[in-house]
Backbone as a ProteinNet text record, in pm:
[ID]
protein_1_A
[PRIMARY]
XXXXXXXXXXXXXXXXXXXXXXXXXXXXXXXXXXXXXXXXXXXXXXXXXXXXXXXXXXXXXXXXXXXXXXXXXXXXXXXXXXXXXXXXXXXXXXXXXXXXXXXXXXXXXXXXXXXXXXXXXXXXXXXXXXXXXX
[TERTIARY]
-8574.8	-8536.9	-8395.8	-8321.7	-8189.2	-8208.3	-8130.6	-8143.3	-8017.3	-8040.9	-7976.6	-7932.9	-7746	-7717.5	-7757.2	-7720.4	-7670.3	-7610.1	-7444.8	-7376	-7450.6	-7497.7	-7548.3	-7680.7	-7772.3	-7847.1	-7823.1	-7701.5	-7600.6	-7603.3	-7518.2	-7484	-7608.8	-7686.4	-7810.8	-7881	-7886	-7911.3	-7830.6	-7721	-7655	-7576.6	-7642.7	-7565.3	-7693.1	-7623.9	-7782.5	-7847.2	-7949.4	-8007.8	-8000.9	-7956.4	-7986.8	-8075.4	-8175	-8222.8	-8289.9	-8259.2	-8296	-8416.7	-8530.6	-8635.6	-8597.7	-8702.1	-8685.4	-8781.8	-8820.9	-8953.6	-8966.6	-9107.8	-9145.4	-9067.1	-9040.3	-8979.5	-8825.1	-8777.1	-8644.5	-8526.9	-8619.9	-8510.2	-8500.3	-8378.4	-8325.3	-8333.6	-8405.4	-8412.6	-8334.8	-8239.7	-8160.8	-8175	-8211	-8241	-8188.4	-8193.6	-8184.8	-8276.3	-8319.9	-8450.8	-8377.4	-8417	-8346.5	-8469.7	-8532.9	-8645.5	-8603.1	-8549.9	-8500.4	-8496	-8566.4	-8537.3	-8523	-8483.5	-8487.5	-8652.4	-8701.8	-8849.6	-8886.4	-8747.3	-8746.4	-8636	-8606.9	-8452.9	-8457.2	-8561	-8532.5	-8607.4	-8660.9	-8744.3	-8682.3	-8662.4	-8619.4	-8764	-8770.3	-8921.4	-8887.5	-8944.9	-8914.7	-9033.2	-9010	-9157.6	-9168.3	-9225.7	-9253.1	-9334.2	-9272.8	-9338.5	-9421.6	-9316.4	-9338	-9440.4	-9459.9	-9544.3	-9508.3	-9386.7	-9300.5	-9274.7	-9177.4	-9114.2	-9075.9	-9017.4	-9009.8	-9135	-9249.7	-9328.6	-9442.3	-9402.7	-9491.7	-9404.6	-9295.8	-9221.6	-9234	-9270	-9298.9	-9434.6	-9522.6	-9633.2	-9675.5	-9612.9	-9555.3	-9500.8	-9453.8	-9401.9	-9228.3	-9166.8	-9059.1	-8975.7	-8849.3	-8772.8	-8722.8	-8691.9	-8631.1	-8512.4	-8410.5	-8246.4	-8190.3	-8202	-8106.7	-8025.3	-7913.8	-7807.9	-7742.1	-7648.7	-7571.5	-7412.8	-7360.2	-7228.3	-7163.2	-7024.4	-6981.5	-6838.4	-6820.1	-6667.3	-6571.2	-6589.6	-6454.4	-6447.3	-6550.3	-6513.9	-6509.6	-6525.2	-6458.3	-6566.3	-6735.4	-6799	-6887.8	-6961.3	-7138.6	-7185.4	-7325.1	-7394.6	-7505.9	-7607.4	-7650.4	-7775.6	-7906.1	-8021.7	-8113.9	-8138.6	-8306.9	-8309.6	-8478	-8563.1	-8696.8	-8809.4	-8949.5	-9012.9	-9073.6	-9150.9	-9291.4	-9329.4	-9491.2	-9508.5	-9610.3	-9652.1	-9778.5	-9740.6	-9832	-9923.2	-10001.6	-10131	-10270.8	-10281.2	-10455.2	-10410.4	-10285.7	-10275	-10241.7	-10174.4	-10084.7	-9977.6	-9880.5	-9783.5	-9755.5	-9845.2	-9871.3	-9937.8	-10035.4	-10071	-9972.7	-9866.9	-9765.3	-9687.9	-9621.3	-9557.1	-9611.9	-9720	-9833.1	-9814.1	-9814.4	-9806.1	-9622.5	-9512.3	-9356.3	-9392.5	-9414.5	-9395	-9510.8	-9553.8	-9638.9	-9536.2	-9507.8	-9412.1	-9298.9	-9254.5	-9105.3	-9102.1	-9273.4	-9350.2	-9283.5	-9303.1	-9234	-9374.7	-9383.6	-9476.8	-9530.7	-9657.5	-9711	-9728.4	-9656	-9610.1	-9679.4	-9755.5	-9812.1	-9847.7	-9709.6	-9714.5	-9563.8	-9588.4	-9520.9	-9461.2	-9320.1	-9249.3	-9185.8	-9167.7	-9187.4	-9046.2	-8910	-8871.9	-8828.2	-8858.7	-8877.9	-8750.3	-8608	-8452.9	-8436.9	-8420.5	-8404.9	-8218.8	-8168.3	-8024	-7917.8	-7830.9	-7745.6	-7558.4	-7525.8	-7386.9	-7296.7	-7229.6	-7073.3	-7066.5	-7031.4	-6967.8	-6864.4	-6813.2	-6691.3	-6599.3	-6483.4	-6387.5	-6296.9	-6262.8	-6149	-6187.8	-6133.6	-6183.1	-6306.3	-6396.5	-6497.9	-6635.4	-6589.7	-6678.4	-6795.5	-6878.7	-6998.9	-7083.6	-6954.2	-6985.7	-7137.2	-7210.3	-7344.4	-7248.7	-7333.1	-7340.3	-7421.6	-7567.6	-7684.4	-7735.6	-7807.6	-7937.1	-8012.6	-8088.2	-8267.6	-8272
-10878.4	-10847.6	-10790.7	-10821.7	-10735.8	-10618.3	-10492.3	-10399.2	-10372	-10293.8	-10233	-10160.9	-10111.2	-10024.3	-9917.3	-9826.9	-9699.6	-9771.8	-9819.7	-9868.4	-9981.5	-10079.8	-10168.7	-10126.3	-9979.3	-10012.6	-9941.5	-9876.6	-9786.3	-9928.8	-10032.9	-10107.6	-10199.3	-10215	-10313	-10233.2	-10025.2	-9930.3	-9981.9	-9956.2	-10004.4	-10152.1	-10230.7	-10353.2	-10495.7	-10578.7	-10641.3	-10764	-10792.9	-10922.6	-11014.3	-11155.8	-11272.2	-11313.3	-11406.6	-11483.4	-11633.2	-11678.7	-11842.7	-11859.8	-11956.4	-12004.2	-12172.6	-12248.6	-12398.3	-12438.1	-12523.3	-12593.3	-12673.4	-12751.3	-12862.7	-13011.5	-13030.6	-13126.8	-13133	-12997	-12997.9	-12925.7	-12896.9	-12799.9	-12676.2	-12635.1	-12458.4	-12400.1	-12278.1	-12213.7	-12066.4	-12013.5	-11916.5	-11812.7	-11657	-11602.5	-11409.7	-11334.6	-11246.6	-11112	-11024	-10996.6	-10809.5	-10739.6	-10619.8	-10502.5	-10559.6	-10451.7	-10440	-10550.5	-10566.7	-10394.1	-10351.2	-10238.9	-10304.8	-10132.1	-10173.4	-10101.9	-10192.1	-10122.9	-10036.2	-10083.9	-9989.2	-10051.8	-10041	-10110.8	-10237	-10322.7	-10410.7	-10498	-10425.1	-10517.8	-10484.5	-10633.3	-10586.9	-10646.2	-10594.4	-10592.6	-10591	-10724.2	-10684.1	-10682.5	-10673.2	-10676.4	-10800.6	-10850.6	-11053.9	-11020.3	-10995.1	-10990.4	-11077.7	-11174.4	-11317.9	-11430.1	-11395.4	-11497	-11622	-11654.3	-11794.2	-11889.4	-11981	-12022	-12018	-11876.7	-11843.6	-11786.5	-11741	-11714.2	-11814.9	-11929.5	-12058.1	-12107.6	-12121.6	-12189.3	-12086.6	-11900.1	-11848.2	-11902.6	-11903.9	-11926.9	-12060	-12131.9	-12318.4	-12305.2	-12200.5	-12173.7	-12189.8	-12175.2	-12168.2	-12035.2	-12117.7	-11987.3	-11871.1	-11746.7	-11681	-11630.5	-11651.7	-11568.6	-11463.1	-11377.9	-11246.6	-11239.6	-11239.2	-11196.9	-11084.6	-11001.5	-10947.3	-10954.6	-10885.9	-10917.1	-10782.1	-10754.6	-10634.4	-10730.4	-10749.2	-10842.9	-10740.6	-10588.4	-10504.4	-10475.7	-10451.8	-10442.2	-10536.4	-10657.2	-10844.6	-10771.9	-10757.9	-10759.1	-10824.9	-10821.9	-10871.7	-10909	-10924.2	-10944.8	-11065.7	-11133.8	-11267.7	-11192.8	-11192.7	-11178.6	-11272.9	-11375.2	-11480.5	-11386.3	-11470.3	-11401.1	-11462.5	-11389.1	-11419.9	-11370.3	-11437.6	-11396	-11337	-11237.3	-11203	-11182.5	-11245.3	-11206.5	-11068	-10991.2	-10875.6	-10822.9	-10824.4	-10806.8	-10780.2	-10645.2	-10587.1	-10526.7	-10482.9	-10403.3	-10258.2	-10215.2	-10047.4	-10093.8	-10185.3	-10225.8	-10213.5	-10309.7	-10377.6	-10219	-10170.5	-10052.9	-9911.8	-9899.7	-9810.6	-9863.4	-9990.2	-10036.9	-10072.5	-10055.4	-10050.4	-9952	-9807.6	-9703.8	-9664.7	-9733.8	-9706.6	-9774.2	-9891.1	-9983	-9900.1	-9788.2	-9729.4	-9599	-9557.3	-9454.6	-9408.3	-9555.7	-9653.5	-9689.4	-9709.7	-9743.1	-9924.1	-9985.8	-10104	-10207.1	-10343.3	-10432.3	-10428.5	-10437.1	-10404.9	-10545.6	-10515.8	-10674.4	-10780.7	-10895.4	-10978.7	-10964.3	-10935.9	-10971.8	-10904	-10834.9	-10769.4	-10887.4	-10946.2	-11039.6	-10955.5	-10923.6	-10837.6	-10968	-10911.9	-11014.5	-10929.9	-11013.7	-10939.6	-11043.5	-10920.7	-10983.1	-11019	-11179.2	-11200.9	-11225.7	-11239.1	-11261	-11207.2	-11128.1	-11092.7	-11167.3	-11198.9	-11294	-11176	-11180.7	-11121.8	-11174.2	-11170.4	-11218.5	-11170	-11091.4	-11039.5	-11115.3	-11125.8	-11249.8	-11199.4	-11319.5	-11342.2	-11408	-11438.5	-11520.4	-11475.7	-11375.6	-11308.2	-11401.4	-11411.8	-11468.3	-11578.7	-11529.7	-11648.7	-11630.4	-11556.8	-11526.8	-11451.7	-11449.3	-11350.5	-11232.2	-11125.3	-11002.6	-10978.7	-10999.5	-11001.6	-11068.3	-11114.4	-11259.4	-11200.2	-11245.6	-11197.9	-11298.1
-3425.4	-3561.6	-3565.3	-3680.7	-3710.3	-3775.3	-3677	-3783.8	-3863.4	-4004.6	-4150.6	-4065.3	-4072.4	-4038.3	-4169.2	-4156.6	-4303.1	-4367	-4387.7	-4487.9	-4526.6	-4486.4	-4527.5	-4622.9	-4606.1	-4688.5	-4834.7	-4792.5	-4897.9	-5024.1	-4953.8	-5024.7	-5091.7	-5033.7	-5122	-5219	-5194.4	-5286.8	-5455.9	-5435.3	-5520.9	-5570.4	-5510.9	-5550.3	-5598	-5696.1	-5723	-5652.7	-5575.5	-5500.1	-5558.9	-5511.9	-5549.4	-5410.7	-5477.4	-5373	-5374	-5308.7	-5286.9	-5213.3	-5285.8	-5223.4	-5216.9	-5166.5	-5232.8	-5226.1	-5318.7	-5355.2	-5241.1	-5283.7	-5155.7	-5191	-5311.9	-5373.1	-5319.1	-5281.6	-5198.7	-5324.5	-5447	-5521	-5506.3	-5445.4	-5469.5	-5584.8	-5588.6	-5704.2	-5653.9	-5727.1	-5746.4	-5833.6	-5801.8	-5909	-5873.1	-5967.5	-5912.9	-5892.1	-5816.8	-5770	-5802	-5917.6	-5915	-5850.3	-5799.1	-5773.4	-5595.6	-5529.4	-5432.7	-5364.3	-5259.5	-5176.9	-5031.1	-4939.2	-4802	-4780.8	-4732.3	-4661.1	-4570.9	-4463.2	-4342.6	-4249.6	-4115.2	-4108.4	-4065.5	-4044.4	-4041	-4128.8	-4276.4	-4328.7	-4505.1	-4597.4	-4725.4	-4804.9	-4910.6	-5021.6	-5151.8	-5250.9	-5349.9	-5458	-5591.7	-5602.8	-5727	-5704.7	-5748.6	-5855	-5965.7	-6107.7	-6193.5	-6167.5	-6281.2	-6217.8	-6080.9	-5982.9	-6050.9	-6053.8	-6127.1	-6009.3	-6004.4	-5957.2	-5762.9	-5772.7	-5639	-5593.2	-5638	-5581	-5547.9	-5615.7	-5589.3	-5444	-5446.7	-5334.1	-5244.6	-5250	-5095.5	-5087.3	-5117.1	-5123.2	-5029.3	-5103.9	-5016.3	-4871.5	-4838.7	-4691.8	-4726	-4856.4	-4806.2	-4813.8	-4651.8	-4620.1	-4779.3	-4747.9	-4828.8	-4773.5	-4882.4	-4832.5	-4941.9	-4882.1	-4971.8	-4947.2	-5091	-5080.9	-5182.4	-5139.3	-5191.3	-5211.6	-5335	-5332.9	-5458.4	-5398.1	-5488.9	-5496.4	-5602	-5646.6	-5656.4	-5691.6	-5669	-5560.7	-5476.6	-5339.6	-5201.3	-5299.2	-5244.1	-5097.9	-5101.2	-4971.5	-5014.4	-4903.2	-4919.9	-4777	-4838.9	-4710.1	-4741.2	-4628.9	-4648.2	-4541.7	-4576.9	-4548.8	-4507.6	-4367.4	-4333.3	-4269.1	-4270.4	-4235.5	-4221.5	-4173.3	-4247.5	-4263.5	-4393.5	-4516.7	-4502.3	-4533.2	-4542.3	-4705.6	-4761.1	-4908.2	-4875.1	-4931.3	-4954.9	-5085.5	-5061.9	-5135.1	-5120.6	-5204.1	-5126.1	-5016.8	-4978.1	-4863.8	-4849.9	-4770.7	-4806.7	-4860.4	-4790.7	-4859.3	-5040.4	-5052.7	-5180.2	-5251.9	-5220.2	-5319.8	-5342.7	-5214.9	-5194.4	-5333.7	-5344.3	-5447.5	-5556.3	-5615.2	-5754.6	-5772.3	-5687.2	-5720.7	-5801.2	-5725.7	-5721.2	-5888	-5896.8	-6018.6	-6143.9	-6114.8	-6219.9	-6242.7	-6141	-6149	-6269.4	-6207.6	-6313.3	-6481.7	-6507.5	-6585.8	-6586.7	-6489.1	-6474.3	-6470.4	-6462.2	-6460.4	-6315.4	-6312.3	-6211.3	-6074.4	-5954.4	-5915.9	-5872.1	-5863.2	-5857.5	-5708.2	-5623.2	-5481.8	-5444.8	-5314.9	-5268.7	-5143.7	-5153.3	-5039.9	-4984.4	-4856.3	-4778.2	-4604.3	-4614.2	-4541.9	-4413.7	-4329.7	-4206.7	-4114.6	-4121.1	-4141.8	-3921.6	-3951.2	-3841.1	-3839.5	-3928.6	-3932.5	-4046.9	-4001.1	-4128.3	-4137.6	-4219	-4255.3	-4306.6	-4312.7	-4356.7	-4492.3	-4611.5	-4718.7	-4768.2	-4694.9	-4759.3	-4760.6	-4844.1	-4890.9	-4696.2	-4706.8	-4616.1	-4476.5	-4346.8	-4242.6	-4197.9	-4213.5	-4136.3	-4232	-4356.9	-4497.1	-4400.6	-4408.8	-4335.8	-4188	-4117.8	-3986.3	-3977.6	-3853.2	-3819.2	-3778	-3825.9	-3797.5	-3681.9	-3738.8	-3632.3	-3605.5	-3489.9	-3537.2	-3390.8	-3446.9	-3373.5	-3222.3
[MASK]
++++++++++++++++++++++++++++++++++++++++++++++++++++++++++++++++++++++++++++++++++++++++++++++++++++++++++++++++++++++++++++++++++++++

């Protein structure tokens, strides 16, 4: 597994997730995930509300990629991994409890990515490169 340094989870604290699943049909779906936390250092969790779209395609077995990005501070970072769906577990009831807290919708399913590789996005020659990989 790759681990989150500190700055890195500084930055996903405050900055907002996008993430890409893809159907079995072979379409990318793009969206953005604001519930997005770090779980622990090498694992990110978000909490899957809408059981829409991307949660039909984790479901299907496909990969998930997080990403982040701060445009004033021209960085970011690029999150694979793999996927566990959580539900009926500690996981999943730890975060029923966070999402009652919040008074937020209570989440269908806890995706749970367990980070085998992290990318650079910050603008300039480094943009793409691995950081980490498993």
């Amino acid at each position: 597994m790759a681990t989150l340094t500190e700055e890195m989870k500084e930055f996903i604290a405050n900055n907002l997730a996008w993430i890409t699943t893809i159907s079995k049909e072979g379409e990318l779906d793009l969206g953005p995930k604001m519930s997005m936390f770090v779980l622990d250092d090498n694992h990110l969790a978000y909490h899957e509300r809408t059981a829409g779209q991307h949660y039909r395609n984790l479901v299907d077995g496909s990969p998930l990629v997080v990403a982040f990005a701060n445009l004033q501070e021209k960085k970011g970072y690029r999150f694979r991994g793999n996927v566990t769906l959580h539900k009926d577990d500690d996981i999943y009831e730890a975060q029923v409890k966070v999402a009652e807290e919040n008074g937020t919708k209570v989440p269908a399913v806890i995706p749970v990515l367990e980070i085998t590789e992290i990318q650079d996005l910050s603008a300039g020659a480094k943009a793409g490169t691995t950081i980490s990989k498993d």
